[in-house]
C-alpha positions in Angstrom: 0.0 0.0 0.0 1.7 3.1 -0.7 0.4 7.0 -1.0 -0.1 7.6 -4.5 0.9 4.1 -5.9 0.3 0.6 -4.2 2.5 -2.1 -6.5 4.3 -1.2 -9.5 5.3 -4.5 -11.6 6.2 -2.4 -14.6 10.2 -0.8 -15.3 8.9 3.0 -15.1 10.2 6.4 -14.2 7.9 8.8 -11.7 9.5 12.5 -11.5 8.2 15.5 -9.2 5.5 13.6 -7.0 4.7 15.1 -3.7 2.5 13.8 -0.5 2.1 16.5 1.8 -0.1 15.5 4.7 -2.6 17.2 6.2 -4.8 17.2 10.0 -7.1 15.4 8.4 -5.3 13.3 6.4 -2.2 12.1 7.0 -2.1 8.4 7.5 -0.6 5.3 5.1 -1.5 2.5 7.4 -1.7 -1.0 6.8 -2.2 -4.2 8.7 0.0 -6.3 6.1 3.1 -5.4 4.9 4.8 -3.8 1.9 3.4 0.6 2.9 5.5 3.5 1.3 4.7 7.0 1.6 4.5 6.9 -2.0 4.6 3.4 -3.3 4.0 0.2 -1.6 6.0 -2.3 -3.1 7.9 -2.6 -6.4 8.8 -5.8 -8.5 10.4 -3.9 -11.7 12.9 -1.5 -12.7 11.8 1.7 -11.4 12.8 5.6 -11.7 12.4 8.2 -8.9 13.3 11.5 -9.2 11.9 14.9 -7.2 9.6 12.8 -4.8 8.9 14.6 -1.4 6.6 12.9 1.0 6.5 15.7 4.5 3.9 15.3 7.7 2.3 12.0 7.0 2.5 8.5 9.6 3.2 5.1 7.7 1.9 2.2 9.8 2.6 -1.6 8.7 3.2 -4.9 9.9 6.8 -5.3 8.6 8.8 -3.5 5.4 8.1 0.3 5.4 9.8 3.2 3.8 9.1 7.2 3.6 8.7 6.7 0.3 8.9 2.8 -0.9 8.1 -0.2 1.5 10.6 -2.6 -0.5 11.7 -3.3 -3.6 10.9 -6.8 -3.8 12.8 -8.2 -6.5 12.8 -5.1 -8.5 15.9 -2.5 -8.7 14.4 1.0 -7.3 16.9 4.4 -8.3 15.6 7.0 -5.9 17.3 10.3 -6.5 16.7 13.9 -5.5 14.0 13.3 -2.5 12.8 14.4 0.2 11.7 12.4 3.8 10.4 15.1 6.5 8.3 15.1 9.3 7.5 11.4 8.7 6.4 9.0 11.6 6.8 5.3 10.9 5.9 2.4 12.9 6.3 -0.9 12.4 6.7 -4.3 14.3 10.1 -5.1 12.0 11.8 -3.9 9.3 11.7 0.0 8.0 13.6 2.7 6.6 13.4 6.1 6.3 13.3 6.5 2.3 12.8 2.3 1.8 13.0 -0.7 3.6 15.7 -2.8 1.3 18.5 -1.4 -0.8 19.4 -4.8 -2.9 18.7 -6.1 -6.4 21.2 -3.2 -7.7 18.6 -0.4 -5.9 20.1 3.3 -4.7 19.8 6.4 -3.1 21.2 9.6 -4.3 21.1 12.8 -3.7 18.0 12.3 -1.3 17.1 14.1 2.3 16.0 12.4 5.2 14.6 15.4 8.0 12.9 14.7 11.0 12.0 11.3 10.7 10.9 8.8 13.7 10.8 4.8 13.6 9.6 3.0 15.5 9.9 -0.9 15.7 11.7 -4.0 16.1 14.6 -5.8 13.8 16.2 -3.7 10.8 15.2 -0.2 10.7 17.8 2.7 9.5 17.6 6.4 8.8 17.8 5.8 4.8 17.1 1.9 4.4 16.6 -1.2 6.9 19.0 -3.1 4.9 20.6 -3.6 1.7 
């Protein structure tokens, strides 16, 4: 489950998305696993550039990111992006922009600003784990 995106199985590029959350709305919560501020999970080759996600609370079960949950078997370039005043919670596994760097994934160029986690096993200010 993600903000804008939920599962992307497709090798695309995103540029200049933004999730600004509100006192109304401000939540990405889950019971399952697999909650981004902007995408859930990805499976393909995927492009991010100019994402921001600011004042929003992910909730999941495990794998959570400010702005991907994981990248389950697909290679995720994040570049240029912005975390801030993002709460996550989680009983395992979380990151501040995503919860896995692997499968030839990065981060470049990318801010992570007032950011809490909370959980168990694997969490990290940029990624869980890589």
């Amino acid at each position: 489950m993600g903000g804008v995106i939920g599962h992307c199985e497709t090798n695309a590029t995103y540029n200049n998305i933004t999730v600004i959350g509100t006192p109304d709305a401000k939540q990405v919560r889950a019971t399952g696993n697999y909650v981004g501020g902007i995408v859930g999970n990805v499976k393909g080759a995927m492009n991010f550039n100019n994402l921001t996600v600011d004042g929003i609370d992910i909730a999941a079960n495990e794998r959570a990111g400010g702005l991907v949950g994981d990248s389950d078997g697909g290679s995720v370039q994040i570049s240029n992006s912005l975390v801030q005043n993002v709460n996550i919670t989680v009983n395992n596994y979380a990151g501040g922009v995503i919860f896995s760097i692997r499968n030839g994934s990065s981060v470049t160029d990318s801010t992570v600003r007032n950011v809490r986690i909370t959980g168990g096993a694997e969490l990290g200010g940029i990624s869980g784990t890589s």
